[in-house]
N, C-alpha and C positions, 0 to 999 in steps of 0.2 A: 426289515421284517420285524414289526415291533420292537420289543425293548430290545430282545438281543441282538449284543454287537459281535455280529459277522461280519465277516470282511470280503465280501460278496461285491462284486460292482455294479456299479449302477445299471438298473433294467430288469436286475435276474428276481424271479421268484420262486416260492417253494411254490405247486402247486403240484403233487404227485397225484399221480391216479391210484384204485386200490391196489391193483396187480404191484404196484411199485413200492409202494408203503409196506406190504407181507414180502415182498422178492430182497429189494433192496434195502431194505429198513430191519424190518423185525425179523427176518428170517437173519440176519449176520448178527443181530442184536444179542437173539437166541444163542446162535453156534457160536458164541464167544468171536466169530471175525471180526478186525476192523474191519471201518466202512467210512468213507471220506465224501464232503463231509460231514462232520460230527454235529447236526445242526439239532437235533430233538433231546429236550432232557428226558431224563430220569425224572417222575413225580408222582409222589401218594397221590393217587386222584381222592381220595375220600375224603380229607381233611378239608378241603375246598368247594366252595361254592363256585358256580360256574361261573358266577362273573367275577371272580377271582384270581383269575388264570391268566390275567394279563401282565406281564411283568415273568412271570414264573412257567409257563410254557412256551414251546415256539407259538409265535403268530405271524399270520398273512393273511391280510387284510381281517375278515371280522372272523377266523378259526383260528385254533387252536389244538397244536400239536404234541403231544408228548407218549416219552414211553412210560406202564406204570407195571405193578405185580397185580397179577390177577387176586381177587380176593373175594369171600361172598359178602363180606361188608359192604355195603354202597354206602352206606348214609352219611350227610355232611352235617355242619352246625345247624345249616335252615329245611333240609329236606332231605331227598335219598333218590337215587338212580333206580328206576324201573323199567327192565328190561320190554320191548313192544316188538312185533313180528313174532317171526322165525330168523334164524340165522341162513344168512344170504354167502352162498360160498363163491368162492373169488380162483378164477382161471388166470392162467397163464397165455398166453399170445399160442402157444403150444397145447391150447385146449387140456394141461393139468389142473388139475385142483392143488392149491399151492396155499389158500387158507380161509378163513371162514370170519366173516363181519356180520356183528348184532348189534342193532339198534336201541337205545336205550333215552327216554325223556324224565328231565328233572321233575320232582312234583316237589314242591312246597308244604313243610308239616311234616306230622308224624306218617310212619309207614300204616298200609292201608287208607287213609284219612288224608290224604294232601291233596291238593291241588296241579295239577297239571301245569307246567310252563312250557316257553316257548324254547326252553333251552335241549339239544340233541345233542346225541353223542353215538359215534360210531366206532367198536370197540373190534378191533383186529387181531385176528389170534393166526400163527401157521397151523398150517393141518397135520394132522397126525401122522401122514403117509408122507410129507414132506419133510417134518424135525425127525423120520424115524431113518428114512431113508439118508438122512444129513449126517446123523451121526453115527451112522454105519463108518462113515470115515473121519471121524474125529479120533481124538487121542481120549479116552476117559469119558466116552460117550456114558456108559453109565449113569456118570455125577450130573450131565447138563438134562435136569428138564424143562423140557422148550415151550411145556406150556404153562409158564408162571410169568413170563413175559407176554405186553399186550402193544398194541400202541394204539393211542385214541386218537382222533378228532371231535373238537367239539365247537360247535358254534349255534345262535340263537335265530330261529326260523326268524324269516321275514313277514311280516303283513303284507298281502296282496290289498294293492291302491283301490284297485278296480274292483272291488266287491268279488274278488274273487275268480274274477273271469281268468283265463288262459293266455298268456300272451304269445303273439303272433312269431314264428319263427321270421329268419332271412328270407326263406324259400318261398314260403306263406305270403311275405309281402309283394316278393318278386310276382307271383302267379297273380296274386289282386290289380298288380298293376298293369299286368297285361289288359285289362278293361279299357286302359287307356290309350292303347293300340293305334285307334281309328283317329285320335285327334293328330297320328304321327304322321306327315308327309315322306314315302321313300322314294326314291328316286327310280326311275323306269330305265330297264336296263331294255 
């Protein structure tokens, strides 16, 4: 998994879903639990430029993982992070809301005035109903606020080859190919 040496065996990857990044990640991040294992750092995301983060965040394959402090500063030495959507909230298999993901794209240059890249970033917070209800059973719930903790992913959209077009699911191909049906001899029962 990139630079960092885990001791992981061969075959395994990080590839969490969001429910799993807020459940099992930030949400123990938050309430002070360990959590095994311990594969995502700690990182000022703002001091960094996105293509930066190689070496210094988790990676698998072309993203990038880490936990950072929320902060209203975005802006790095070549550009600044601006927030794009709405924030998209994130369920539990248990149909809770367990926390809440915003999307955000680098621009290039000064704020207002830059340029749009191709670099994303999806910034994961627990929900409020989630850190409030958590530390109802903590010891000194008071001191932990759970929303200064985030964890990101970040990685650099791809270019579509194809001008753009949609590519074809498994299913999609399966159906098309049923066209060719008729050149198939079955045997008579």
């Amino acid at each position: 998994m990139g630079d960092n040496n885990l001791n992981l065996p061969p075959g395994f990857r990080f590839y969490p879903t969001d429910e799993e990044l807020v459940v099992h990640f930030l949400h123990r991040k938050a309430t002070l639990l360990p959590y095994h294992p311990d594969v995502i750092p700690d990182l000022d995301l703002y001091p960094y430029d996105p293509w930066d983060l190689d070496g210094k965040a988790l990676s698998e394959g072309k993203k990038w993982y880490f936990y950072s402090r929320r902060t209203a500063k975005r802006i790095t030495e070549s550009g600044y992070w601006q927030p794009i959507g709405v924030e998209e909230p994130i369920y539990s298999s248990g149909a809770k809301k367990v926390g809440v993901k915003k999307y955000s794209a680098f621009y290039m240059g000064e704020p207002s005035q830059g340029v749009k890249t191709k670099w994303i970033m999806h910034e994961y917070k627990v929900s409020s109903s989630t850190s409030s209800s958590s530390s109802s059973t903590q010891k000194n719930s008071s001191k932990i606020d759970h929303s200064k903790w985030v964890v990101c992913r970040v990685y650099e959209e791809e270019e579509e080859e194809d001008g753009g077009g949609a590519e074809l699911s498994c299913l999609d191909e399966v159906f098309l190919s049923l066209d060719d049906l008729d050149e198939i001899s079955l045997p008579n029962f």
